[in-house]
C-alpha positions in Angstrom: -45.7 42.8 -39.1 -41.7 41.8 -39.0 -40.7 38.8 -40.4 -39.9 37.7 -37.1 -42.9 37.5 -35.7 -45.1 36.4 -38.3 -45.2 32.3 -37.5 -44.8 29.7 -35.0 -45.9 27.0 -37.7 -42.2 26.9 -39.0 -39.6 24.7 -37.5 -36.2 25.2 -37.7 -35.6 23.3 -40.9 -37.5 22.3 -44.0 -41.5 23.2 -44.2 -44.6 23.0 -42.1 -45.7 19.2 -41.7 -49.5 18.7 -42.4 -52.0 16.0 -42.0 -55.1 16.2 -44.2 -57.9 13.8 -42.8 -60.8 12.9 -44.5 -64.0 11.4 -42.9 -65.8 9.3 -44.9 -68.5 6.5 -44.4 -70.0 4.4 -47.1 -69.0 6.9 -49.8 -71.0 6.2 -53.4 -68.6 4.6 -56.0 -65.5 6.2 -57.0 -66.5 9.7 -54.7 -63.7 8.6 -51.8 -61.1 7.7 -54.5 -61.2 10.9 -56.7 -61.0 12.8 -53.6 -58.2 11.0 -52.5 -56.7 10.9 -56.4 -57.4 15.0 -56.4 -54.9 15.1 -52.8 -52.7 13.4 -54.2 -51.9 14.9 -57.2 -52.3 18.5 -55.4 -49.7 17.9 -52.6 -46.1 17.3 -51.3 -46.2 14.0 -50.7 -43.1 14.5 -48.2 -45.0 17.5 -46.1 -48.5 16.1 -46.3 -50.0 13.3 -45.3 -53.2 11.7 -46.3 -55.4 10.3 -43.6 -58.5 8.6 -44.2 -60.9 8.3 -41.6 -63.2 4.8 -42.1 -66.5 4.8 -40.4 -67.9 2.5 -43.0 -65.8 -0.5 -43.4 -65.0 -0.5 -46.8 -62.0 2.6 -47.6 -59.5 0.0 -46.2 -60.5 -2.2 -49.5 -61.4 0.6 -52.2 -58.1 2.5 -51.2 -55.6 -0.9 -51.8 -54.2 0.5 -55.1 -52.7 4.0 -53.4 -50.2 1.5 -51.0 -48.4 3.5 -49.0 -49.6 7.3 -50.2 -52.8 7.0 -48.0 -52.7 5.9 -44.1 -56.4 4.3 -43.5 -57.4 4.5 -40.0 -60.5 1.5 -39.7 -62.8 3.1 -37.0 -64.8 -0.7 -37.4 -68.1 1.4 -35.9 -69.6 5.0 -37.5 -68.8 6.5 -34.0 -70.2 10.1 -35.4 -67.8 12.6 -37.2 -66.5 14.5 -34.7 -64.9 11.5 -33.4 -63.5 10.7 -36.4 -62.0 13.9 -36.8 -60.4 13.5 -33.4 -59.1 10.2 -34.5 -57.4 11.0 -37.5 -55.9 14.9 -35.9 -54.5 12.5 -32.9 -52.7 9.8 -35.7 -51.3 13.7 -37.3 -50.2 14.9 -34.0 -48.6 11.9 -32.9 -46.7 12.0 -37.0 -45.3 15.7 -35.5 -48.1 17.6 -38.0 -48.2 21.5 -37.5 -51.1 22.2 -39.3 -54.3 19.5 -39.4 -56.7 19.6 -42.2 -60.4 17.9 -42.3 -61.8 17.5 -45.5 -65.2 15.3 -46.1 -65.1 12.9 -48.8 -66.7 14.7 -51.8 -64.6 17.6 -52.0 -62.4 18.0 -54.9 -59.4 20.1 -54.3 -57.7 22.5 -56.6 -53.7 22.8 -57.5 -53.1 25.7 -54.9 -55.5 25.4 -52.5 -53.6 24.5 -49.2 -50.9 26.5 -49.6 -52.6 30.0 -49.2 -54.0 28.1 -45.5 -50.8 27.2 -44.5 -50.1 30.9 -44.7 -52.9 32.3 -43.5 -52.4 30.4 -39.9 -48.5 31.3 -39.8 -49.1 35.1 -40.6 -52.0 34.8 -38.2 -50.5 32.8 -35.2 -49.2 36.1 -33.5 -53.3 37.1 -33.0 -53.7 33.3 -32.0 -55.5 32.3 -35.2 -56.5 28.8 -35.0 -58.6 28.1 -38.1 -58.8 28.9 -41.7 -61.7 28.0 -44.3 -61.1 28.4 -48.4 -63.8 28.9 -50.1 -66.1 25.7 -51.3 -67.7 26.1 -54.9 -70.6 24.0 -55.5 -69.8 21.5 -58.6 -71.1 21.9 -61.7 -72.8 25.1 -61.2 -72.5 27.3 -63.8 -71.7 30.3 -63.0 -69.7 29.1 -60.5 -72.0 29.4 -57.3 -70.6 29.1 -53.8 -71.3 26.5 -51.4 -69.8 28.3 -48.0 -67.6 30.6 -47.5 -67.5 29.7 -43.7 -70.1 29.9 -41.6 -72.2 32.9 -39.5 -73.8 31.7 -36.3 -77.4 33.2 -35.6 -78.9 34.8 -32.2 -80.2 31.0 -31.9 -77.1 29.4 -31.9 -77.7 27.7 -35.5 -75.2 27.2 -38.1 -75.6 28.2 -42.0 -73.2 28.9 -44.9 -72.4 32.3 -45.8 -72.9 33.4 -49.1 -74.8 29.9 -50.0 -75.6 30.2 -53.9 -74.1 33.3 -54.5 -71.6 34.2 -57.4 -68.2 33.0 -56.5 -67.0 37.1 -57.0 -68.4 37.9 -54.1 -66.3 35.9 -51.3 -63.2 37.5 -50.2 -61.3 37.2 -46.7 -63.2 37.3 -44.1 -63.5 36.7 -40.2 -66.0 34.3 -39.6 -68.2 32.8 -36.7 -67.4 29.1 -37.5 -65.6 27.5 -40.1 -67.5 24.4 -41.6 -65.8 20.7 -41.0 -66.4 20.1 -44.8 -62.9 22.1 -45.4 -60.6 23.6 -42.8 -57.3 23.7 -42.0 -56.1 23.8 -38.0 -53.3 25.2 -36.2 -52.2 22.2 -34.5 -50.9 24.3 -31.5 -54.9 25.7 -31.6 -56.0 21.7 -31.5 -53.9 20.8 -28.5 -54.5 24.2 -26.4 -58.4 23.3 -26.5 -58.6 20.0 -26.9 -60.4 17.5 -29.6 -63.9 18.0 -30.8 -67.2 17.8 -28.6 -68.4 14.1 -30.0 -71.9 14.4 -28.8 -71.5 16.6 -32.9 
């Protein structure tokens, strides 16, 4: 594919804006801060924001110590997550984001991992790719075992994890039914063109 026409995530100057949000509500001790400590130290703190979504009351208080790194959004009610998604992607959008990021609040992120994301959507935004997935490794296990590696959709309509528990070898790219709201990565152009999530979810 030319160069030319490989994104419309770029802007004119200086690199793609992103908001990471991450839902949490009543997260155990210390799970919501080294999730928030692992974003931190993983990202450019002046393309990427952190948003935390709080549907428990308390992130507003355990997050004091990160002053202005973190933006804490106080939902004051557990409206569902879906809703707290859509919260935290509109505070991005309105902050000019190009690619939105949910993340739940006991993932631990990796040096590398959103910048091969970021890429995938601009390469992909001629075929009108709107979502990405990485791959999620469940902790601890050893040998590494995967947790999903997006997720296929049965003749039912139901939801489950590809590749669940199997060696972490044998993910690769992939087109996939669904990507799981654990870990994804948005085209924000996608997020406006069909609007926020259903919150009924």
């Amino acid at each position: 594919m030319p160069a030319a026409e490989q994104s419309t995530l770029s802007i004119p100057v200086g690199p793609v804006r992103i908001a990471v949000v991450v839902v949490t509500y009543d997260a155990p001790p210390q799970l919501l801060e080294q999730c928030v400590e692992a974003l931190l130290a993983t990202t450019d703190r002046t393309t990427v924001e952190v948003i935390v979504v709080d549907t428990g009351g308390a992130a507003h208080r355990r997050l004091r110590d990160s002053g202005d790194a973190v933006t804490v959004l106080d939902l004051g009610v557990n409206a569902g997550f879906a809703a707290a998604v859509n919260a935290g992607f509109e505070v991005g959008l309105d902050d000019g984001a190009q690619v939105l990021v949910s993340l739940n609040d006991d993932v631990l992120v990796q040096r590398g991992w959103l910048e091969p994301l970021v890429d995938a959507l601009a390469a992909g935004s001629a075929s009108h790719l709107g979502a990405v997935q990485p791959l999620l490794v469940q902790l601890g296990s050893e040998p590494a075992e995967i947790n999903s590696a997006g997720v296929e959709i049965d003749r039912f309509g139901a939801g489950s994890d590809r590749l669940r528990a199997c060696p972490v070898g044998d993910a690769g790219p992939a087109r996939l039914d669904a990507v799981t709201g654990g870990a994804a990565a948005w085209s924000a152009a996608f997020v406006r063109d069909v609007g926020p999530a259903d919150e009924r979810f």
